[in-house]
C-alpha positions, 0 to 999 in steps of 0.5 A: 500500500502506497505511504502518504508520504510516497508518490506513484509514478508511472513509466513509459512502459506502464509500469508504476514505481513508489517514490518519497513525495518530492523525488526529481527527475534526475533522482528517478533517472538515477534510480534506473541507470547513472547512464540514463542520468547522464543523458537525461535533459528534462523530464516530462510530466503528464506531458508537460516538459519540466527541469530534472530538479524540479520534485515531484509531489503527486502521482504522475505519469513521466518520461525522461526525455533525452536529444532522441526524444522531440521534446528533448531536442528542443529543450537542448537546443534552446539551452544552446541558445541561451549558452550563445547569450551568456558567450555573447554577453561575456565577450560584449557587456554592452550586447542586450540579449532579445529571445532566442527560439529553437528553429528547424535548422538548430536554434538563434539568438536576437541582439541589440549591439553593432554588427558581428563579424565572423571573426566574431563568429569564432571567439564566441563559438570558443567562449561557448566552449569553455562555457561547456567545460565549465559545466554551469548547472542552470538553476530556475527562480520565480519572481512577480512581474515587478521583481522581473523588471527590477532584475531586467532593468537594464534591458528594455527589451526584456523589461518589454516582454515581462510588461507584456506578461499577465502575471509573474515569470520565471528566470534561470541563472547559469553559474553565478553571473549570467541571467535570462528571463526564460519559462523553459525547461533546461538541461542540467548543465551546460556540460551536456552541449558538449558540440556546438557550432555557429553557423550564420550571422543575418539582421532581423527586427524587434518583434519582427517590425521594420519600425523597431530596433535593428537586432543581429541574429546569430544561428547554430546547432548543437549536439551531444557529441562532437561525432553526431556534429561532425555527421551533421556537418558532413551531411550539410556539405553532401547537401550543397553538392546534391543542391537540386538548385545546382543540378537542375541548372546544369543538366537544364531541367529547369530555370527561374528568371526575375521577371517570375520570381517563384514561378518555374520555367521548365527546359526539355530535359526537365519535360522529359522527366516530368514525362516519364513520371507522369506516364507512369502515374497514369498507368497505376492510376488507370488499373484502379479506375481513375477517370483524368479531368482538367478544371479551369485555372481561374473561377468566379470569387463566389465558388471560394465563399462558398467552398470556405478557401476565401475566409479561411486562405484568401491571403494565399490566393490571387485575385483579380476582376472580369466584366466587373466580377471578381475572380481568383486563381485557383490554389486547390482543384476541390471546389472545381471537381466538386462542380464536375460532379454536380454537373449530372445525377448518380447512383450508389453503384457509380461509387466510389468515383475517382477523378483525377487531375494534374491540376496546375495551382497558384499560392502567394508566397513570401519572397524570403521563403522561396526556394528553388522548386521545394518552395514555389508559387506555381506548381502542379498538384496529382490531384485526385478527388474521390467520392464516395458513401460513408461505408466505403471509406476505409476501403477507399483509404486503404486502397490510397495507402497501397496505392502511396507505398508502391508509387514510392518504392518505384522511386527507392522510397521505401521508409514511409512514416505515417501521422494523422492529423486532426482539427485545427483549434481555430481554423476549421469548417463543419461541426465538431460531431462530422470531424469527430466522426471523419477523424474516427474513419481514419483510424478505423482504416490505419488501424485495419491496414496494420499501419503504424502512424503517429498522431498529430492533433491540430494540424488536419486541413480546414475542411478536414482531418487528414493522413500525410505521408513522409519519405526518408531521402538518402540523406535521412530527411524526411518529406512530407509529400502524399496526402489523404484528406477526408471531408464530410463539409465540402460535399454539404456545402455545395449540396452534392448528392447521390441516390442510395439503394433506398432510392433517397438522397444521400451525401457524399464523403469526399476524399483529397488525395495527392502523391507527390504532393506536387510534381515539382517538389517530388523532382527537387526531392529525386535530384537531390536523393539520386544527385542527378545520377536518375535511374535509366527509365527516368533519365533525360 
């Protein structure tokens, strides 16, 4: 029987250990293996990641997150980052550190002072360094907003973000002379940031405003070990020779030209290439019934209304007027199959119906995220669109999943990793009961199909939840690039039907599916994975 002064913990694994009521992390680590101890960054605490020193007073269920672990890397690249700040600091007191954040590309730091150099680049890349031999514990304090500011006060733009506070903050100190306003986790000390590289200096902006102060950025990665950062830096050198930016060029696939800055110009080489994908799409796609259909590239600003894109992508649409009306480019092919299929009366024995298309698409994007065809502004999706009555769709997933996978492994695609994601928190159409019952469809088919997949709540479409398919490149990155998304809403709203057995009138469900995703990012992706060396049957 559990003592009053015992907490009960639950492990990954389910199994439940008693500990003293105020145990921390580091001493459960501890109680597994001094190996685990060691590499034990933060611990999560029903879910909530939190400091190794942090005692544990209530039953909890936890799990001791390492670099391995997602949360784990975020918790050791943002210790990175305020490692960087305490560098920074110590090589130029008057430097005022802003925020540093963990990006996709490692971690940053903003600061307010005159511009570095690259040689500056090396000093604080050393300071850091000694910082790590030095193993400084970061040790976390609570303090009221005023208390905050009096610790902060001779940084404003600390003394900014705490006015912007509801209530009191939190600050860590490593070692005794360096402070920074944080909510974190951390790691236990800066030790465990045994690789660290800086990468790159860029300028940037308080608050991302072009009114505020001028800040310097500087970017790096960081690992628990100098051969994990050595791989990491290799394989960024193997990356700038893959570079499909750089091939393309020089096997001319493909070119870009100012006068169209994110819109592709295809060369024959590059055609031929397309040719030969897109033959081989049609042939898989023929044997199950796919009929090929072609929408108009621009329709009328009232079908977007309706189909809910306005109100909910309008900033990544393009619009313009006709005889007075208004009109927008399309950026998805949706809403004109759905008019196709409108167009006649059907019968329960036509379905499923699968229409296809190699929909050419146009979505605004930034000028600062473009990139080469992984990031454009035109592009054409293998789009399909199938309907379909509520009892087949796990049969119709199904049949998509294994219709993915073999376009895949035509490719050497054969590591496909599977997420599930579900309705956004504030962007979404439809009741909550259809996405409940859409979002339980799904899982229906992944679990009949035997497929391992993770969950990713928040994240499914507007209109719907959704399936997404990564590929692993030769170079263990991962791409998001097929996609199964299913929509009880978008039927509704234009009032599609077919006639049941019982001879009523019932609503489809339609299913949005791509393979590629777009058939230019699939060829960036292809170049670099084979470095433009493409298989016989492909090859220009």
């Amino acid at each position: 029987m559990q003592s009053q002064s015992e907490v009960e913990i639950t492990l990954p694994d389910g199994n439940k250990r008693s500990y003293a009521s105020g145990t921390t992390g580091l001493e459960i680590a501890k109680s597994i293996s001094e190996g685990l101890a060691r590499r034990a960054l933060a611990i999560s605490i029903d879910g909530t990641p939190k400091d190794l020193h942090l005692p544990i007073t209530t039953d909890a269920s936890i799990k001791l997150l390492t670099f391995d672990d997602k949360e784990g890397l975020e918790v050791f690249r943002h210790s990175s980052a305020h490692l960087l700040a305490q560098a920074v600091v110590a090589l130029f007191p008057d430097a005022k550190p802003t925020i540093g954040p963990v990006v996709e590309e490692g971690f940053y730091y903003d600061f307010f002072h005159a511009p570095f150099t690259e040689d500056d680049l090396g000093r604080i890349e050393k300071k850091m360094q000694e910082l790590v031999s030095a193993k400084l514990p970061f040790r976390r304090f609570e303090a009221s907003r005023e208390d905050a500011k009096a610790i902060f006060q001779d940084n404003p733009f600390k003394v900014e973000l705490i006015e912007g506070f509801e209530e009191g903050t939190s600050y860590y100190k490593q070692g005794d002379d360096f402070v920074d306003l944080c909510r974190g986790p951390h790691v236990q000390h800066t030790g465990q940031l045994e690789a660290v590289k800086l990468t790159k200096l860029a300028g940037s902006y308080w608050r991302g405003k072009a009114d505020r102060e001028k800040l310097q950025r500087i970017y790096g990665i960081s690992f628990p070990n100098k051969k994990q950062l050595k791989e990491h830096l290799d394989a960024i050198e193997e990356a700038k020779k893959r570079d499909h930016r750089k091939i393309g060029a020089e096997m001319e696939l493909f070119a870009f030209h100012e006068e169209g800055p994110g819109f592709p110009f295809w060369l024959p080489n590059g055609m031929i290439l397309q040719k030969e994908i897109l033959g081989f799409w049609r042939l898989l796609h023929e044997v199950l019934g796919y009929q090929e259909v072609k929408t108009p590239i621009m329709l009328s600003e009232t079908l977007w209304h309706r189909s809910g894109h306005y109100q909910n992508y309008k900033e990544n649409m393009y619009f313009t007027s006709i005889d007075e009306g208004g009109f927008a480019v399309k950026p998805m092919n949706c809403p004109g199959h759905v008019l196709m299929y409108n167009a006649k009366k059907h019968s329960y024995r036509e379905l499923p119906l699968k229409i296809a298309e190699f929909g050419l698409v146009h979505r605004h994007e930034l000028s600062g995220v473009l990139h080469g065809l992984f990031r454009v502004r035109m592009f054409t999706q293998d789009d399909a669109h199938i309907f379909c009555a509520e009892d087949q769709i796990k049969d119709v997933i199904i049949e998509v999943m294994s219709l993915v996978k073999r376009f895949y492994g035509a490719f050497g695609f054969e590591d496909v990793h599977v997420e599930l994601s579900t309705r956004p928190e504030d962007k979404f159409i439809g009741d909550i009961e259809v996405w409940n019952r859409a979002e339980q469809a799904l899982k229906d088919a992944l679990d009949a199909s035997g497929t391992n997949y993770k969950l990713n709540p928040g994240d499914g479409a507007f209109y719907g939840p959704k399936i997404d398919f990564h590929i692993r490149d030769c170079m263990k990155r991962s791409w998001q690039c097929g996609t199964v998304q299913l929509d009880f809403n978008l039927p509704m709203r234009f009032e599609a039907e077919y006639v049941g057995s019982d001879n009523q009138p019932h609503t489809p469900v339609m299913i949005h599916r791509a393979i590629m995703g777009s058939i230019e990012r699939f060829i960036g992706i292809l170049t670099e994975h084979y470095a433009g060396k493409f298989p016989l049957w492909l090859a220009p």
